[in-house]
Structures are given as C-alpha cells and as structure tokens.
N, CA, C and O of each residue as an XYZ file, in Angstrom:
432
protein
N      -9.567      1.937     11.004
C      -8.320      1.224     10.850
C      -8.079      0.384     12.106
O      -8.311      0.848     13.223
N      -7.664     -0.718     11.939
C      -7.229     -1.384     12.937
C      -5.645     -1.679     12.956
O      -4.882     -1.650     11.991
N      -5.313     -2.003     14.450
C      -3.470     -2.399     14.490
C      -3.372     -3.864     15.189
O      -3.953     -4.361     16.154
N      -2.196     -4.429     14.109
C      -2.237     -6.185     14.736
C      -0.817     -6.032     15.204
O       0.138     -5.471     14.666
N      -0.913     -6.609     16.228
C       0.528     -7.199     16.946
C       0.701     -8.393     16.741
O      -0.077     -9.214     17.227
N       1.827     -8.794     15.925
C       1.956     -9.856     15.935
C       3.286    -10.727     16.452
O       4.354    -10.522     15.875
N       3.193    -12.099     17.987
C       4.134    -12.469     18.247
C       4.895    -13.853     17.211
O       4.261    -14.775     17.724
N       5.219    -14.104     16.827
C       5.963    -15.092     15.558
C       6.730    -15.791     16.496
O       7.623    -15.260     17.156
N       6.376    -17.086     16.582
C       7.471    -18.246     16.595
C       7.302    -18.614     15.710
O       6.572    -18.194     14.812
N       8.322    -20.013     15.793
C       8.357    -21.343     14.564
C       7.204    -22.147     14.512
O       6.922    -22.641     13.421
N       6.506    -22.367     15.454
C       5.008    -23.158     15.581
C       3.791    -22.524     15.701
O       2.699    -22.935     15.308
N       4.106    -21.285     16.388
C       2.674    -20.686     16.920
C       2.913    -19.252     16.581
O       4.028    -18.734     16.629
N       1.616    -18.521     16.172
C       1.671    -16.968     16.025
C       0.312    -16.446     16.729
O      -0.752    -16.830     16.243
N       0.297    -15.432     18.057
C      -0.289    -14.984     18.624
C      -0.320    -13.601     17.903
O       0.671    -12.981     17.516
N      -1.430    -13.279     17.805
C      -2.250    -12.039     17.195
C      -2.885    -11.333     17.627
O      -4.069    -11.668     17.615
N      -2.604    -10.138     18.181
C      -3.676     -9.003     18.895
C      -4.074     -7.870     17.857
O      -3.288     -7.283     17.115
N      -5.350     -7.689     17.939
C      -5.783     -6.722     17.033
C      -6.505     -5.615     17.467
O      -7.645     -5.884     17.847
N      -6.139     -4.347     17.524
C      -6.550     -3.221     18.132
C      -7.401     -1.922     17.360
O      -6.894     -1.398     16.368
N      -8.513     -1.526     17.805
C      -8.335     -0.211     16.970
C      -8.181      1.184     17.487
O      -7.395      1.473     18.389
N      -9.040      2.120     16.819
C      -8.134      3.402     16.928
C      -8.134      3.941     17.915
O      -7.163      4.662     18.142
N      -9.322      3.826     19.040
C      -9.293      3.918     20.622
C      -8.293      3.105     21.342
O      -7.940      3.441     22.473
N      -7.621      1.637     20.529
C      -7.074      0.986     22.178
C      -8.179     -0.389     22.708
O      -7.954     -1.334     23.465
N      -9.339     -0.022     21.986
C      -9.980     -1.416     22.251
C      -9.856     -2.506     21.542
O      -9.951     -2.415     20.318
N      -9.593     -3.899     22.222
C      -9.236     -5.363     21.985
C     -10.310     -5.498     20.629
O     -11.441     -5.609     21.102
N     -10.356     -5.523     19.388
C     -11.025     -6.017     18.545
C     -10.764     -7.504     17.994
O     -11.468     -7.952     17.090
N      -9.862     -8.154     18.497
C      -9.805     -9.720     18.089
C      -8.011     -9.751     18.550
O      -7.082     -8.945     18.499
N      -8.226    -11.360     19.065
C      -6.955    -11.885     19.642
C      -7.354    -13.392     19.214
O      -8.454    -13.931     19.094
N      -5.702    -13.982     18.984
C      -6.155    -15.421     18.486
C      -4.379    -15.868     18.841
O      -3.443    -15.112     19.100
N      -4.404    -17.444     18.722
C      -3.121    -17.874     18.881
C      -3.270    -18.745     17.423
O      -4.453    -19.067     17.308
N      -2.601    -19.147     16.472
C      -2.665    -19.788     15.449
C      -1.671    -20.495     15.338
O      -0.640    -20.356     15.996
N      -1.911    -21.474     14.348
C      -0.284    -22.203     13.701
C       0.786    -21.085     12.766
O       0.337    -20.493     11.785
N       1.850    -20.955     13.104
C       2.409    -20.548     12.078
C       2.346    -20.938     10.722
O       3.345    -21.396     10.167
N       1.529    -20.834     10.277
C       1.153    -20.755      9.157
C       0.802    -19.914      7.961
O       0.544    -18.764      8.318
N       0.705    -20.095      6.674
C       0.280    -19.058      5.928
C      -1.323    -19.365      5.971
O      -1.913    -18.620      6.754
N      -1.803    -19.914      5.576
C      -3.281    -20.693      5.847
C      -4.022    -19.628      6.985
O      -4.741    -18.674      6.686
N      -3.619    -20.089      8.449
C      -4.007    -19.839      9.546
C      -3.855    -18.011      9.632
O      -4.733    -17.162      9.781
N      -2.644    -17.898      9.499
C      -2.457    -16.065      9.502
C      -3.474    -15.487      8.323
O      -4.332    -14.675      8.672
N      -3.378    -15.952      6.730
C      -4.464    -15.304      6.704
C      -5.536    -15.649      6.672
O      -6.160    -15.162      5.730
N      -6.222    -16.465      7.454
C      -7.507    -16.751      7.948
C      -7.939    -15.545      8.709
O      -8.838    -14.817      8.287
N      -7.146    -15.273     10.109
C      -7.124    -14.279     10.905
C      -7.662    -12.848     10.385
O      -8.678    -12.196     10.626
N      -6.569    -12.656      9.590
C      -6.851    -10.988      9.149
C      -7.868    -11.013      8.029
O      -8.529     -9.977      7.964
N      -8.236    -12.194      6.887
C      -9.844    -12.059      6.798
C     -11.252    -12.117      7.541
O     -12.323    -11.668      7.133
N     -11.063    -12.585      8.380
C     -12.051    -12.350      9.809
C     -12.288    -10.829      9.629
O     -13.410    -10.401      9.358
N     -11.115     -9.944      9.799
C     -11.470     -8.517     10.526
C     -12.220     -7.933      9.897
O     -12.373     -8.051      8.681
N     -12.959     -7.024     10.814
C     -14.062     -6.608     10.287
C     -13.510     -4.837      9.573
O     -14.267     -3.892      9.352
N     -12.304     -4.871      9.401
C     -11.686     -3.813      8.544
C     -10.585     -3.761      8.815
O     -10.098     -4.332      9.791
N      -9.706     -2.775      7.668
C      -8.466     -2.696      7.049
C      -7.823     -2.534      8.509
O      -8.290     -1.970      9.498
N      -6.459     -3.284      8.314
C      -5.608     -3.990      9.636
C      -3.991     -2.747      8.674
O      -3.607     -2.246      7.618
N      -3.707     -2.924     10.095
C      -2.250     -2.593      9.913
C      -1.131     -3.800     10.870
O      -1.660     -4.284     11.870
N       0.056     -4.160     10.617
C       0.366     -4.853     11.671
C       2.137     -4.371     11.800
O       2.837     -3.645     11.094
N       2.351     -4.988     12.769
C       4.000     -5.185     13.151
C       4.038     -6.506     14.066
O       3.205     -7.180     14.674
N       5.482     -6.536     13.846
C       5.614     -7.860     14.373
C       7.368     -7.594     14.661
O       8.071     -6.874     13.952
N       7.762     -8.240     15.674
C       9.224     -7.987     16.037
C      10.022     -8.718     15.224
O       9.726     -9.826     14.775
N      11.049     -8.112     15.019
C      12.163     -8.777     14.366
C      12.565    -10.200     14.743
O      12.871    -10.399     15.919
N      12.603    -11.339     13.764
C      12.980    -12.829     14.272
C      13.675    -13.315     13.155
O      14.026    -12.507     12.295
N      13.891    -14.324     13.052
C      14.835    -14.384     11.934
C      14.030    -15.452     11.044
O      14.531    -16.084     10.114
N      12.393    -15.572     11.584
C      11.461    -16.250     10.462
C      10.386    -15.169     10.052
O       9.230    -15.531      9.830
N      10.653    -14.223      9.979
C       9.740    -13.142      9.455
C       9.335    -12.782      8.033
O       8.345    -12.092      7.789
N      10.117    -13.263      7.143
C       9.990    -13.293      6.061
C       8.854    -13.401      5.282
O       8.097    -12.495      4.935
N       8.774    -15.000      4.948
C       7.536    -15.373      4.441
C       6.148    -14.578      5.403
O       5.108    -14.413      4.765
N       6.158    -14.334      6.185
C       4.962    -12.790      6.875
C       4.533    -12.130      5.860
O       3.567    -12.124      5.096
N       6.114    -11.220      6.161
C       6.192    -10.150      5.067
C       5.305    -10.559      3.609
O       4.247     -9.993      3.334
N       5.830    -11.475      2.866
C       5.474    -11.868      1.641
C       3.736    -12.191      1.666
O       2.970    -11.953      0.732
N       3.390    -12.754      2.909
C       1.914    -13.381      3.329
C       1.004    -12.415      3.066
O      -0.014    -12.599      2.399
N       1.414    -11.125      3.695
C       0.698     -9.994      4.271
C       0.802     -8.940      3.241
O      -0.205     -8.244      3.108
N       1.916     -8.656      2.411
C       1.983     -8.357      1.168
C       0.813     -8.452      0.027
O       0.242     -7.521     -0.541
N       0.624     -9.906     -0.139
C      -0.406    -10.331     -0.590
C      -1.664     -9.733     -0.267
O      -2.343     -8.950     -0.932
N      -1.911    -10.350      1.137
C      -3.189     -9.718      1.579
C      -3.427     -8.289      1.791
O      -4.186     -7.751      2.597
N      -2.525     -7.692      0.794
C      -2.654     -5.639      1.328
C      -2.835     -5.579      3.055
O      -3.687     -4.799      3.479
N      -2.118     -6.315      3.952
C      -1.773     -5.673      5.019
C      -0.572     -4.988      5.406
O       0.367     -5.708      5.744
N      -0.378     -3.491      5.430
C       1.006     -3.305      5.452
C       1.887     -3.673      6.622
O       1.372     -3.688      7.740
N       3.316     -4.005      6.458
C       3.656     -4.996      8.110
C       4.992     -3.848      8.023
O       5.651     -3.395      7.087
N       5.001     -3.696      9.164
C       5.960     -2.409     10.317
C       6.919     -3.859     10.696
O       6.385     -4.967     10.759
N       8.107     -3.684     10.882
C       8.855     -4.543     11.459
C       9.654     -3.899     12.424
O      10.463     -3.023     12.117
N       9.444     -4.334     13.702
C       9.997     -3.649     14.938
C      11.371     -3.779     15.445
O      11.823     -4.923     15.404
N      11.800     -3.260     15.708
C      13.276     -3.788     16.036
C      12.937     -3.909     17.675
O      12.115     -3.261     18.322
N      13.770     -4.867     18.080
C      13.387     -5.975     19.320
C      13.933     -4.634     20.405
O      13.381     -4.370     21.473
N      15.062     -3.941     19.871
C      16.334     -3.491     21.170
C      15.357     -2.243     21.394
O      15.362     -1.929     22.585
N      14.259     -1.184     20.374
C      13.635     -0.384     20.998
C      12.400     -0.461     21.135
O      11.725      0.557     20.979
N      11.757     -1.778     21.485
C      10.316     -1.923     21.862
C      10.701     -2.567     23.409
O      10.712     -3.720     23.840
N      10.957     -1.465     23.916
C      11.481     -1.773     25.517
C       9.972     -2.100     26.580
O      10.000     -2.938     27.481
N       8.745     -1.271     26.250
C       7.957     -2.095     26.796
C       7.939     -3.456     27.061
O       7.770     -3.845     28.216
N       8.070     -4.124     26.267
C       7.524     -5.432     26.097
C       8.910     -6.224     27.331
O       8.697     -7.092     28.178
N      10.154     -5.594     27.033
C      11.322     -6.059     27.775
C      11.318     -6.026     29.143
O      11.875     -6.829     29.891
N      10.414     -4.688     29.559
C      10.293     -4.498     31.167
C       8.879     -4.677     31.720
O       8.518     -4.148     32.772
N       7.796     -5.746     30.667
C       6.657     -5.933     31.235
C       6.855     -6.870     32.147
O       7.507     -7.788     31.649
N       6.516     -7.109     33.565
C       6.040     -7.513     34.779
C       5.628     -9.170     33.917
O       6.333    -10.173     34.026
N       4.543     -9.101     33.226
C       4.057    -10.506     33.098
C       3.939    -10.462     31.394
O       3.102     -9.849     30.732
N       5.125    -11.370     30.880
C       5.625    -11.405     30.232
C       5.189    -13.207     29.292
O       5.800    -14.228     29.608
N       4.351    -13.206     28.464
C       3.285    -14.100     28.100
C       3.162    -13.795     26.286
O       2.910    -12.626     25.995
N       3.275    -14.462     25.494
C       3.108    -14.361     24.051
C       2.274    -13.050     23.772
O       2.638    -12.007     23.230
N       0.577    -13.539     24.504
C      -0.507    -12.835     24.168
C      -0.024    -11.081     24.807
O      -0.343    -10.077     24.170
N       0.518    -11.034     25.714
C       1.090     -9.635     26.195
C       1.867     -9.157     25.443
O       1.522     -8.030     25.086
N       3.118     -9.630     24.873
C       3.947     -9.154     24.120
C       3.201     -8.549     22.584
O       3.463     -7.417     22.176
N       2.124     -9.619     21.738
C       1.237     -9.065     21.029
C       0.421     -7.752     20.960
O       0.379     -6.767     20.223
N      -0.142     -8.150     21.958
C      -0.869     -7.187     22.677
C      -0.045     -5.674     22.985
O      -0.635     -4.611     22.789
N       0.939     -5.704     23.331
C       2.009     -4.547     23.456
C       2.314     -3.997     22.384
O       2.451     -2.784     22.227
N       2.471     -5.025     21.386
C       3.100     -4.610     19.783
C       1.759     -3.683     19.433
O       1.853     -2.521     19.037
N       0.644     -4.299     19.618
C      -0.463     -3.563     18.515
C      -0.543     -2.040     19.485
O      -0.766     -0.923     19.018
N      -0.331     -2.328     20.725
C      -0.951     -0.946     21.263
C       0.017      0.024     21.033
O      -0.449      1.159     20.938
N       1.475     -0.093     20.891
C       2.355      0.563     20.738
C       2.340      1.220     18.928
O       2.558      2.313     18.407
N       2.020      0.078     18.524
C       1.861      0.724     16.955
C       0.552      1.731     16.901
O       0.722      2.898     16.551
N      -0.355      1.393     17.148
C      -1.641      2.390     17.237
C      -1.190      3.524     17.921
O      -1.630      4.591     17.494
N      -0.555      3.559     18.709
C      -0.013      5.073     19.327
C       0.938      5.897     18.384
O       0.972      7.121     18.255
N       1.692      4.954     17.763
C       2.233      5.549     17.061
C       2.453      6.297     15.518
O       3.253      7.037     14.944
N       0.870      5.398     15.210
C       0.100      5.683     14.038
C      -0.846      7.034     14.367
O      -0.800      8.139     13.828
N      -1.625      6.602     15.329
C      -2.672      7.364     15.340
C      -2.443      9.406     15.907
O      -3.225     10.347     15.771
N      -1.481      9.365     16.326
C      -1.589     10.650     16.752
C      -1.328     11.841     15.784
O      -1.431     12.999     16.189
C-alpha cells in the first residue's frame, strides 16, 4: 500500500507518495487538474491511499479519486499541527508531511 499527500491549490497540486516503511516512492508538482492528478496516481506502481487538507477546492478531488478507487482522507487543517510548526515550510514539505502522517496513522 502506498500513502499520497496531497497539497491543492487553484493552479498547482504537489504530490508526495509514501509507502509502508516511510520511503519517498514518487513526488511530483502538477497542474491542478483532473488530467494531470490522475496521470500521477496511474504511474504508481500500487494501490495509493491519499489525504489532502481541507481547502475550499477539494471537491472535484474527491469526485477524481473516487473514480480512480483511490480512497481520499480529508484532513482538517487546525489538527495537522505538524505541518503548522514545520521550520521550512514549502508545498513539497507540507505534502510530504500529509503522506507521512497518514501512513503512521494507517499503518500501525
């Protein structure tokens, strides 16, 4: 199983993809797009799980990823406090935070 973090703006969606150890299995920055997102998660080389923080364009995701049988975790922003008190604070980090935090919280 793998875990995607995903950061969502209006233009760009940064994607970290983790698996069940914690190791980086694919990172990408894309267009917000439906096209481009699932381009991404057909790449992987197996079944993805993802989350992505609460925004107020999350929607069509949901519906994207639906489709593609990826199930999507939606985080609420106020208790993914990592990401709030990381030092270096960068799209790909915040991603990157999402997937590792979900894999911890899946996997144990």
């Amino acid at each position: 199983m793998l875990y995607t973090g995903i950061d969502l703006h209006k233009r760009t969606t940064v994607l970290a993809t983790v698996d069940e150890a914690g190791h980086v299995a694919c990172e990408a920055s894309v267009p917000s797009s439906r096209s481009a997102v699932a381009a991404y998660f057909a790449e992987l080389p197996a079944a993805s799980r993802a989350t992505v923080e609460a925004t107020s364009c999350w929607y069509w995701l949901r519906d994207l990823l639906e489709r593609e049988r990826v199930p999507l975790t939606l985080a609420h922003a106020k208790f993914v406090k990592a990401i709030a008190y990381a030092k270096v604070k960068t799209d790909a980090v915040d991603a990157l935070t999402l997937a590792q935090l979900y894999r911890a919280v899946q996997v144990r």
